[in-house]
N, C-alpha and C positions, 0 to 999 in steps of 0.2 A: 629538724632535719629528718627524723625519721618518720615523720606525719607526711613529709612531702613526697619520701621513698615509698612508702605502702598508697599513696594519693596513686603515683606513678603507677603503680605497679598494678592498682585498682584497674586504671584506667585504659594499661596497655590487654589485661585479660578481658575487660568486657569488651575490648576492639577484636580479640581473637576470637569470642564465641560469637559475635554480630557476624563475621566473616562466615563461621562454621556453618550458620544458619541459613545464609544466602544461596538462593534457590536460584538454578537457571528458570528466564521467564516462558511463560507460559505459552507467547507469540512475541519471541524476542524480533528487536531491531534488523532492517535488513536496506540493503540503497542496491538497484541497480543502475546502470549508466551506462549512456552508450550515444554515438553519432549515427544521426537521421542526416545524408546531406551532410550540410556544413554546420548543423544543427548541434547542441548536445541537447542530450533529453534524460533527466535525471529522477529517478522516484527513489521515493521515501515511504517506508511501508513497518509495519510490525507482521509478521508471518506464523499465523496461529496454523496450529496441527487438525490432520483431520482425527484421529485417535479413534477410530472404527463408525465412526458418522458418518452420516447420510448428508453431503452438504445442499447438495443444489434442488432448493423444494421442501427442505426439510431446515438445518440450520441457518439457513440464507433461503429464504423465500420468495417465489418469483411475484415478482409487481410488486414490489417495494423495494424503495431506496435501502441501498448494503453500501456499507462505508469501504468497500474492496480490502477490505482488510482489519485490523484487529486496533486498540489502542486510540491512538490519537487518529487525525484522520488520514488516508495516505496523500503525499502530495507528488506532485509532477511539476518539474523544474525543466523551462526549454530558457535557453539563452537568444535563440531568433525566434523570430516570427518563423508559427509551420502552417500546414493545411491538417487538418484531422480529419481522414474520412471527405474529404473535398472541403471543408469549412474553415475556415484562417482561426487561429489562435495566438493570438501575440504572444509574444516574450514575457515569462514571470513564473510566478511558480501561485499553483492551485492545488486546491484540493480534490482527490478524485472521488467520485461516485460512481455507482451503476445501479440500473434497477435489470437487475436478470431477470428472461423469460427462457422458456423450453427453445423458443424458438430465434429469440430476438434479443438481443439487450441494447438499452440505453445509456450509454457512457455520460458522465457530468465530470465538466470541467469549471470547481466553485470558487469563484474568487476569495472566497476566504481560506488561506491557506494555515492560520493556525488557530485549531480548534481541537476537541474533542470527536470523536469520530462520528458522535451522535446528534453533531449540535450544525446535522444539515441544517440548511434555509434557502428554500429555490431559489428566492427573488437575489441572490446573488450569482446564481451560475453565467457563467462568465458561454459557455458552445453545451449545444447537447446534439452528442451524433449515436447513430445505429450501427452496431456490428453482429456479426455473427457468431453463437457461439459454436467450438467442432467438439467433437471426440479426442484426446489427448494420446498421444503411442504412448503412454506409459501414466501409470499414476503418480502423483505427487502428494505424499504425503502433507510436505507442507506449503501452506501457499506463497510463488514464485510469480515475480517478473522479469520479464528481458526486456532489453533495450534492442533490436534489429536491425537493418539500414532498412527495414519496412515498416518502422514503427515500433508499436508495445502490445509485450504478448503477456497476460494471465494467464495462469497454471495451477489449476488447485481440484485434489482430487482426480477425478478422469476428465476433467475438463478442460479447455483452455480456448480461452475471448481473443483473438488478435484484434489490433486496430491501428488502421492503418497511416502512417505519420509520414509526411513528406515537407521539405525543408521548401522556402518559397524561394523565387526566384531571386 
């Protein structure tokens, strides 16, 4: 009996200091959601910090594929068929991509929706469309999505990609 009490008792203190140790992450989990239309349009992201970086050009470099986010990869969940930027996108959930430019960026919407954030593969992109990125009124430290009834808008640093999502007919 008393083998079994100090086992306990072991067991319940290395559960107290594993707790004690536990670090908020680094680019913790984050969902926005929201209706396009009759649309829902739901993303799934890990939301890393700028912490005095230089993102865009520097951290994240333009003309190369950037997983929009941190972690695994982020994905984008529409329950109807949309239009993206005028292009149809069925129903399903993907993974997103962009390759940022100064000027331009390339949205990727990759059929493979669970993976690693690194473990792009073109030959599965399901639409790739063009937006514009602007100037943000305010910085964001950490990186943010919205859901709009105009779509999905990126937020990270001084910047922010809208793109434009409309439900079909």
């Amino acid at each position: 009996m008393y083998s079994f009490v100090m086992l306990l008792m072991g067991i319940l203190m290395s559960a107290t200091v594993w707790a004690q140790d536990a670090k908020p992450k680094a680019s913790p989990p984050a969902t926005a959601s929201g209706k396009v239309g009759n649309a829902t349009v739901t993303i799934n992201y890990s939301s890393p910090s700028v912490k005095g970086r230089t993102i865009w050009g520097e951290l994240v470099p333009y003309g190369k594929v950037w997983r929009a986010g941190a972690n695994e990869a982020t994905t984008v969940t529409t329950d109807q068929d949309v239009m993206v930027e005028g292009k149809k996108l069925p129903a399903g959930t993907y993974s997103f991509y962009a390759i940022p430019g100064e000027e331009e960026w390339t949205i990727i919407f990759n059929k493979t929706n669970k993976q690693w954030g690194t473990q792009y593969d073109e030959k599965q992109d399901a639409l790739r469309v063009m937006a514009k990125p602007r100037q943000a009124a305010s910085m964001s430290e950490r990186l943010v999505y919205d859901v709009t009834k105009d779509g999905i808008v990126l937020r990270w640093e001084n910047l922010e990609v809208p793109v434009k999502v409309q439900a079909t007919k």
